[in-house]
N, C-alpha and C positions, 0 to 999 in steps of 0.2 A: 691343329688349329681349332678343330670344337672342343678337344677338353680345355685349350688354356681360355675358349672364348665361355662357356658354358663356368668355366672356375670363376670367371668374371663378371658374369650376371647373376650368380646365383642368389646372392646376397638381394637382389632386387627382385628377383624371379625366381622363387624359391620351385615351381612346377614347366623349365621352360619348354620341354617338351611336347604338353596339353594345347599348341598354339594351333589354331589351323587356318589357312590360310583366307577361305572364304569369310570367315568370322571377324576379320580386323576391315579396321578404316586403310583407305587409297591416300594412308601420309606417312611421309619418312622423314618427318621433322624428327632431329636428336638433339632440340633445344630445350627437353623438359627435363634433362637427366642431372642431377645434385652432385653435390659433394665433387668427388675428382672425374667426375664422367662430365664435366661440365664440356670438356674441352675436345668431343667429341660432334663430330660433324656430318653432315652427309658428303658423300664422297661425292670428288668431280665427276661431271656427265661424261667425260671419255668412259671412265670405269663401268662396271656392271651396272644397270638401273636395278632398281629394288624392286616392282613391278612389269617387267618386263617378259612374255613369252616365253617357251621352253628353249623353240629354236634359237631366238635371240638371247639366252642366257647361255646357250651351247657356245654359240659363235661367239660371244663376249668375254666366257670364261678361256677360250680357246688362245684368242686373242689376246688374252689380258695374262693368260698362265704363267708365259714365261717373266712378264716382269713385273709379279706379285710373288715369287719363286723366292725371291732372297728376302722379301720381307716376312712371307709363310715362317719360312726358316726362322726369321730374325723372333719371332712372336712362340713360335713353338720351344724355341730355344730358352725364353723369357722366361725367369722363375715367375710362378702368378702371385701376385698378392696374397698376404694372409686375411682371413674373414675379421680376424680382430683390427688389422690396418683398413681394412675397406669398412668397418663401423664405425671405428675411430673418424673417419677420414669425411665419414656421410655427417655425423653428427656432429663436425668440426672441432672435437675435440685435437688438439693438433700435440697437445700437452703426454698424452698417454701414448700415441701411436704414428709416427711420419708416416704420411700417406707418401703412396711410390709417385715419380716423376714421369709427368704426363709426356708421352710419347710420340712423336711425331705421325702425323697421320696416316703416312705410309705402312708402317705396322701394323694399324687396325684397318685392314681390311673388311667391308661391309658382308655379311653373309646373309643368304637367304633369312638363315635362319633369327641375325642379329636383327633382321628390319624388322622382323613380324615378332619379335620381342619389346622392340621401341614402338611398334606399333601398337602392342596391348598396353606397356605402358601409359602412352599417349591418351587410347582410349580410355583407361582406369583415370588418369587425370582430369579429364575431360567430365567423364561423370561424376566424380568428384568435385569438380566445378558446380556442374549444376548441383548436386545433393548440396552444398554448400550453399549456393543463390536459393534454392529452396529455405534453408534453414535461415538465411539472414531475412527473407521475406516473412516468415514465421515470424521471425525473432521484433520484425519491424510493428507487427500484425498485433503481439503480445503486448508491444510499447504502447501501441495506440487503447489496446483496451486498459492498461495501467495507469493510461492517462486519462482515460475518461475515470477509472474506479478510483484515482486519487480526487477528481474534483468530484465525485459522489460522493467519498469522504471529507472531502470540505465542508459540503452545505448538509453532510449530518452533522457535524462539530459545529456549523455554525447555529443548525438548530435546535446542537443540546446546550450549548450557550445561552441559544433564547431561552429553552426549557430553564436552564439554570436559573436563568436571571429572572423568569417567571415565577422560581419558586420562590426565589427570596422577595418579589414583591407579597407574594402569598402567605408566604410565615408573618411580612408585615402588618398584613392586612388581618392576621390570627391574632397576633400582638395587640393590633389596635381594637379589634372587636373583643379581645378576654379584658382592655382595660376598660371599656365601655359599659362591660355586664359588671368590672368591680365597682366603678362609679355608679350603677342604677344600684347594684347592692346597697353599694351609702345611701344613696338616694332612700332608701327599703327604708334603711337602719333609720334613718334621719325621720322621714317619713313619722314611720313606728313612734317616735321618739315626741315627734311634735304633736300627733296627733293627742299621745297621751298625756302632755303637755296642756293641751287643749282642754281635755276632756277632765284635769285637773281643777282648772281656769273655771270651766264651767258648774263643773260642781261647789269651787267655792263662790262664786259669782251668785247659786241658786242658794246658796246658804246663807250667804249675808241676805238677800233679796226678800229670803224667807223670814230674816231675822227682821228684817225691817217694816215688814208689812206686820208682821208681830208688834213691833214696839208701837208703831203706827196704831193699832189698832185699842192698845192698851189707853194711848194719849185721847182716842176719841171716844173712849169710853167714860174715861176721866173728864175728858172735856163734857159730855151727854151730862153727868150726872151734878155737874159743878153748872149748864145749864137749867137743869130742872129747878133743884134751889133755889137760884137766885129768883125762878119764877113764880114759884110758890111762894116766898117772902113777896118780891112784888104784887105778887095778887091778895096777899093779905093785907098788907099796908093800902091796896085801891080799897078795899073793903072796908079796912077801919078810918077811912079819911073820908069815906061817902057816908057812913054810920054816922059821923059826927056833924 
């Protein structure tokens, strides 16, 4: 009965001898067990208890010996499963390996040793559970700062956006100020251009002005000496008309 029950766990409890009994939990639930072990139970309360005394396992095994007798036999007699059908059978593969036909519960009788197997099982579960609850709290933990670091990356996109859109006023404002310095250029050119213009203007302006105060001056010269004469003749003519 322990090698076909020990051929039977091993695939799940690869050390099941390491068990001791102080060390496990006070449960003999065998509702965690997969694959074809599903259909495994804990036995009725007439049977053995799983936690129960030396003396009262004496008296219960005593009591119970003779009519678990032909089931011992029936289990011992049992080819056990091959490891490749109990992998098969775990990972539901059903295609590569028939897992063997689940047996009435009579045959598996509970052993000391089976409980305090389902009971480390149980335990490994168990904390597994939590390492798990640990990890999705993590996982929950990670979300929320990825959601905060996603809207921190929003309002930096939205303020290289602004930056962007800053530059392009910027460049406008380059644009508008380089055509500003071309226009006072002209302005320079134009400047330059009129002044010398000007300065053209007035030099012929002082040329004619010069010319004129010349011609002017020739006429009152002409005119001075075309007055003398006439006065000279007049003053001789007063002279020769008082003589006479």
């Amino acid at each position: 009965m322990k090698n076909a029950s020990t051929n039977y766990y091993s695939i799940l409890d690869p050390n099941p001898t390491s068990v001791k009994l102080k060390d496990q939990p006070k449960s003999t639930n065998m509702d965690h067990h997969h694959g074809n072990l599903s259909s495994i139970k804990t036995r009725p309360e007439h049977h053995e208890p799983a936690r129960s005394s030396d003396a009262t396992q004496a008296s219960s095994a005593t009591s119970s010996g003779s009519s678990h007798s032909d089931a011992t036999k029936a289990v011992t007699q049992r080819k056990p499963a091959s490891t490749a059908e109990l992998v098969a059978s775990a990972n539901g593969n059903e295609a590569q390996a028939t897992p063997p036909k689940a047996a009435p519960l009579s045959q598996f009788p509970q052993t000391r040793k089976d409980v305090l197997q389902n009971n480390v099982r149980c335990s490994n579960i168990d904390k597994m559970r939590v390492y798990i609850g640990d990890l999705l709290y993590e996982c929950e933990l990670l979300r929320n700062e990825v959601t905060v670091l996603s809207g921190m990356v929003e309002d930096m996109q939205d303020k290289v956006e602004e930056c962007v859109s800053l530059t392009g006023q910027v460049a406008a404002l380059n644009d508008t100020v380089t055509d500003i310095k071309t226009e006072i250029e002209f302005m320079h050119i134009s400047n330059d251009a009129t002044r010398k213009e000007l300065r053209e203007l007035r030099e012929e302006f002082s040329s004619a002005l010069r010319a004129a105060i010349a011609a002017r001056k020739a006429d009152w010269m002409i005119g001075g000496v075309f007055v003398m004469i006439y006065s000279m003749i007049l003053g001789f003519v007063c002279l020769v008309w008082k003589g006479m």
